[in-house]
Every structure is written in C-alpha cells, then in structure tokens.
C-alpha distance (Angstrom), angle and dihedral (degrees) to the residues before:
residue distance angle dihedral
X1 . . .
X2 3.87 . .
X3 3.70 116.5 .
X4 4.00 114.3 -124.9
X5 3.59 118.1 -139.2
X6 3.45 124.6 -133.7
X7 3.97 92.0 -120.5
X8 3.63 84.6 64.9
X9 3.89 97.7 65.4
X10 3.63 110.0 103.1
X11 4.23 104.8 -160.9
X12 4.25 102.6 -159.0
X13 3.51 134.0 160.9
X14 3.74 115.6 -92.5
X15 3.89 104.9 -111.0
X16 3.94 113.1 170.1
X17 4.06 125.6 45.5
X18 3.82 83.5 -121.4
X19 3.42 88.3 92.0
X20 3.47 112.0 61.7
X21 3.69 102.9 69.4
X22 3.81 82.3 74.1
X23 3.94 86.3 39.1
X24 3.50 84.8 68.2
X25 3.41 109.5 42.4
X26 3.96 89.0 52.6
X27 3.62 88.9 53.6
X28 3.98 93.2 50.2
X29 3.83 91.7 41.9
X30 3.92 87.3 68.8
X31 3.75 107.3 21.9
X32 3.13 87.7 37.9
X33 3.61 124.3 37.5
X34 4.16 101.6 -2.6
X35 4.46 90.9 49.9
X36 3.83 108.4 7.1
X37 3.74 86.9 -134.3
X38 4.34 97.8 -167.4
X39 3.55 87.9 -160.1
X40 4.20 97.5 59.5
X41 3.81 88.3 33.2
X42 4.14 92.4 61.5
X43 3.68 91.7 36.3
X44 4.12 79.1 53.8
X45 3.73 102.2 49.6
X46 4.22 108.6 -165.6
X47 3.94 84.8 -0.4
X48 3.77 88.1 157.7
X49 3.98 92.1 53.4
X50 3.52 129.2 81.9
X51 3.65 97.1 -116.1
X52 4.16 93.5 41.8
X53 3.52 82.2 53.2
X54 3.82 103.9 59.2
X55 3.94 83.7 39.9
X56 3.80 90.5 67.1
X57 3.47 94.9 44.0
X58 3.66 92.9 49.2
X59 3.90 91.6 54.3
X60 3.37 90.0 48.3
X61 3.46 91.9 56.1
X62 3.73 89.2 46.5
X63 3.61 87.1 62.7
X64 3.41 104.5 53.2
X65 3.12 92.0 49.1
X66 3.90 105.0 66.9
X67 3.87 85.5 34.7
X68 4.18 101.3 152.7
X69 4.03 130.8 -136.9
X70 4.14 120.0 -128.2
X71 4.01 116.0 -135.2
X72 3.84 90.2 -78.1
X73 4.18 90.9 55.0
X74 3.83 93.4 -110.5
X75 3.67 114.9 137.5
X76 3.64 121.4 -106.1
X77 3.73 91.3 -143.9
X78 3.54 123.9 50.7
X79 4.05 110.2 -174.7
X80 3.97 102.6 -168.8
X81 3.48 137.8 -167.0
X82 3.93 130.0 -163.4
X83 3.94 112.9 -150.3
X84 3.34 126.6 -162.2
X85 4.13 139.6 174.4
X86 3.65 118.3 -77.0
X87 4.07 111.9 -107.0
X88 3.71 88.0 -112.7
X89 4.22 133.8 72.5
X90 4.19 90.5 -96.9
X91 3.69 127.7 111.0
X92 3.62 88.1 -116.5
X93 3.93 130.6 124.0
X94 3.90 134.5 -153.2
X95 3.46 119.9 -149.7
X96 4.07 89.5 -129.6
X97 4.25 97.9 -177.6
X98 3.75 150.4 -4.3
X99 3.11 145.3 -164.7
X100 3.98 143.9 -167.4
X101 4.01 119.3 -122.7
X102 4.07 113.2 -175.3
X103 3.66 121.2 176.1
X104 3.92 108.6 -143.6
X105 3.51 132.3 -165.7
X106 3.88 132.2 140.1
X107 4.19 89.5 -139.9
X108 3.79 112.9 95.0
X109 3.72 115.2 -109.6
X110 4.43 87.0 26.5
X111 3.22 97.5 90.5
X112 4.27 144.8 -80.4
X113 3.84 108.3 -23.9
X114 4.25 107.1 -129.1
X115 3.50 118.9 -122.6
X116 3.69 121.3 -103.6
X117 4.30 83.7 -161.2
X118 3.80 113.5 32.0
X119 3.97 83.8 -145.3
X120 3.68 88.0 78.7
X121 3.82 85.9 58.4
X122 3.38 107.9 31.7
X123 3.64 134.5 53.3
X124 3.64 92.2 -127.3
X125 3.96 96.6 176.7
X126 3.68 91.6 46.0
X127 3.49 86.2 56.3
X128 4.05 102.8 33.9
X129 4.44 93.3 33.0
X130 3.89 101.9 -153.8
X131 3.83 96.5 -12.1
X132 3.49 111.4 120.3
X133 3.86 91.6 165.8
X134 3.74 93.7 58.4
X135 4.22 88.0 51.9
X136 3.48 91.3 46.9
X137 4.10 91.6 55.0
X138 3.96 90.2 39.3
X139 3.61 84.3 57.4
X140 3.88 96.7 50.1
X141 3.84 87.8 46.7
X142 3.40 95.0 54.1
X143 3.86 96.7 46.2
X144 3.78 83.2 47.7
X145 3.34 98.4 58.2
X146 4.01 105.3 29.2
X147 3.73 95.6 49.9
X148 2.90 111.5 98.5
X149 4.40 89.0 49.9
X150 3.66 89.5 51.8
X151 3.90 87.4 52.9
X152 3.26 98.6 50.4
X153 3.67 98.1 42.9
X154 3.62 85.1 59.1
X155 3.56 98.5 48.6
X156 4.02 92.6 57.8
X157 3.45 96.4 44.4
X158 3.59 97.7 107.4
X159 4.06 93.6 44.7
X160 3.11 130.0 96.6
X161 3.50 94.1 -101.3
X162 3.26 103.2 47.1
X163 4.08 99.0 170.6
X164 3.68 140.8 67.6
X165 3.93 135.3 -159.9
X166 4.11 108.3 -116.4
X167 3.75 110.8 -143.9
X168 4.30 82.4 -154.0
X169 3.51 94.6 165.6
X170 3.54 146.0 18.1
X171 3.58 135.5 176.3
X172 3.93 153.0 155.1
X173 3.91 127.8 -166.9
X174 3.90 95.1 -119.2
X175 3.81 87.0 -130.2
X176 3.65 80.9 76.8
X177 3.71 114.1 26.2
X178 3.95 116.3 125.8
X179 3.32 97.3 50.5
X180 3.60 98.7 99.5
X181 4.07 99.0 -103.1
X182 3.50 97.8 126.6
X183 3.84 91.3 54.6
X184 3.56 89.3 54.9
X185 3.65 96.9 47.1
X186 3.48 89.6 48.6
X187 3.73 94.1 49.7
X188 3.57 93.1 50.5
X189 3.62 87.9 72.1
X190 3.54 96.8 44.9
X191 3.79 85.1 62.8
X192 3.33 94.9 42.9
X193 3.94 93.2 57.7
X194 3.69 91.0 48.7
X195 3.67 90.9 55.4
X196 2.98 85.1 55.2
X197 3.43 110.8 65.0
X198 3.78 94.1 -70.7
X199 3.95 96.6 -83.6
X200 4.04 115.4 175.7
X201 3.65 123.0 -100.1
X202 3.56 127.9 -128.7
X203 3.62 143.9 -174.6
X204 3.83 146.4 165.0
X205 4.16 97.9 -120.9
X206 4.29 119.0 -136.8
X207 3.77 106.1 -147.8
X208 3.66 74.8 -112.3
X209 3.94 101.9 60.1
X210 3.63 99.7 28.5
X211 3.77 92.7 82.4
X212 3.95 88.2 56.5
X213 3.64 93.6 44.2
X214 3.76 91.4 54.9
X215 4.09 93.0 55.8
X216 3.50 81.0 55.8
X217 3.85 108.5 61.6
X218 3.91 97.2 -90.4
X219 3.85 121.2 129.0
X220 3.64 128.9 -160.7
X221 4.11 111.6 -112.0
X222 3.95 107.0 -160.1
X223 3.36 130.7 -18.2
X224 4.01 138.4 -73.1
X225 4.08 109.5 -16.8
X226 4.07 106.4 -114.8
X227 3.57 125.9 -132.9
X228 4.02 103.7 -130.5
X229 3.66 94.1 -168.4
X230 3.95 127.9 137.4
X231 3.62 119.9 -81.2
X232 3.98 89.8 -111.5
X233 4.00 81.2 63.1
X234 3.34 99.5 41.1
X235 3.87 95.1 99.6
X236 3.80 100.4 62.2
X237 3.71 132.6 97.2
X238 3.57 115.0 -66.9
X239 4.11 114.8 179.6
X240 3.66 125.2 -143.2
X241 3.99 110.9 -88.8
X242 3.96 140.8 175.2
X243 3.97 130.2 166.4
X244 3.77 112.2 -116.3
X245 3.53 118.1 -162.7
X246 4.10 123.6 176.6
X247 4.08 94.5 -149.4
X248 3.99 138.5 -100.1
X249 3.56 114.3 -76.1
C-alpha cells in the first residue's frame, strides 16, 4: 500500500450530514472494537448493531445541527474531519479521523454552557427506553468524567477569559493511526483557540491520546480521573482518564 504523508492531510470543518455515517464507524472502530472504551460503548447503546448504529449517527446529526455561534459568530462546536489519500493509485479520499472541538463558557455570548446533569443534554430515555437505572449511571459517568471542565469553567467565569477550547473528541481509524493525524487534529484547535483570543484548551486524556496531547503543550492536572458511581455500578468498565489542560495565557 502507498504510505500517506502527513503534508497530505487536509483538517476541514465537517459541512454536510453525509459524513457522519463514517463519523461513526471511526469512532466505534476504536472505542469500540480497537480499546473497548465502557464509557463510549454505554453512551453508544447496540453500537455494534445495525440499528445502534444508525442511532449514533442520528444523534450525531442531531448535534450538529443545533450547533450555536459566540458574540463574534464563530461556532461553539467545531466537528472536524482529517482526509487523507486512499492507499491505492485512485483519486479517491478516506476520511481517516475526527475529532470534536466545543468552546465552553458559562458567560453568554462565550460559548455553550456544560451541563451540570447530562439529562439536560441528552435525551436519556430516548436513549435508555424505560431504564431508569441505566440514566441514573449515564448520569454518574458523565459527572465523573466532566467534572473537573464544569469546575473550571465556573471558576473563570468572572475573568477575562472566561472560555476554553474542549478537545471532546478525538479519534483515528486504526487503519491509519501513526501517521500523525491526531496531532494535526489536535493542533487545529490549538490554533483555533488562539485565534480566538488565546482561550485555554482542555481535554479528558485516553491512555491512548494523552501521549499526543503532551507533545502538544498539554499537562496532566491531578492524577487518575475517578469513577463516582454507586456501589451497584462499581463493577463495570471504567477506562483510564486524566484532565489535560495547556495553561492560562
């Protein structure tokens, strides 16, 4: 197979709904079948089924579509893809990775506010039908893991920089990782926030991404990311975790 350079990945802005079937199926290629991340798989419900499948696309979808503008008209989300040359002597391209970039604040006009309960920004019973034990530990996992963000978004809220750049997702078929497209999707952000106004970036770091984010400029703040879940949850899969942060200007 040819090898792909990394001057030949082109990072854009996804534009048309087209793309998130393949959105998708990245995203469960790694979560899914590459790391068996038991966060994305319960946020994913039947992800490895047809009808899970076109669920998560759908939401997706859903998202983009009420995606919000700050004071200046930027969008608060940014869903990205990196494209690359198919491995073969066609004209063809692959979208090879994505990522998620979400510009949080709680001042109006800064960006999207986080959610202190995820059921204020998820449909939890669409997604969970007459499971109220499932929402409940959605809930917990989501606190668990976006704490620390919705902390600190709430601490600079009175600055005067009172917004950060969310690194929310990050991802790379593994037919093409090592090829340096998650650095550039990464770093797309970090120019992004610096245009800006030089906001902070943040992110909740895989054991897989954290090594990335560190070439980067992110450093680790605490230590391992703890599931506070109730004790009848306390058996099921919780994934490696820290909060990276790359500093206040």
């Amino acid at each position: 197979m040819a090898s792909n350079t990394s001057t030949s990945i082109r990072i854009e802005p996804i534009t048309t709904a087209d793309d998130f079937a393949r959105f998708f199926d990245i995203s469960a290629l790694t979560f899914g079948h590459q790391i068996h991340d038991g966060i994305w798989s319960v946020f994913n419900p039947g992800w490895d089924t047809p009808a899970g499948r076109e669920a998560g696309i759908s939401r997706l979808v859903e998202r983009w579509g009420s995606i919000t503008k700050d004071r200046n008209g930027d969008v608060n989300t940014v869903f990205l893809k990196a494209v690359v040359p198919r491995d073969d002597d066609s004209e063809e391209e692959d979208i090879a990775g994505v990522a998620i970039w979400v510009q949080a604040s709680n001042v109006p006009g800064h960006g999207d506010k986080p959610a202190t309960d995820l059921g204020e920004a998820m449909d939890l019973e669409a997604l969970y039908p007459g499971n109220p034990t499932e929402q409940r530990y959605l809930r917990q996992l989501d606190a668990s893991l976006h704490g620390r963000r919705v902390q600190l978004v709430s601490e600079i809220a009175s600055s005067d920089s009172p917004a950060v750049m969310v690194l929310d997702l990050c991802t790379v078929d593994p037919a093409f990782q090592r090829r340096g497209i998650a650095k550039k999707l990464v770093q797309w952000g970090l120019d992004e926030a610096r245009r800006r106004g030089g906001v902070e970036a943040v992110t909740e770091a895989s054991a897989m991404g954290r090594h990335v984010y560190g070439q980067l400029g992110f450093v680790q703040e605490g230590g391992e990311m703890e599931a506070r879940v109730d004790e009848e949850f306390r058996g099921r899969s919780w994934p490696s975790n820290v909060f990276m942060r790359t500093g206040r200007a």
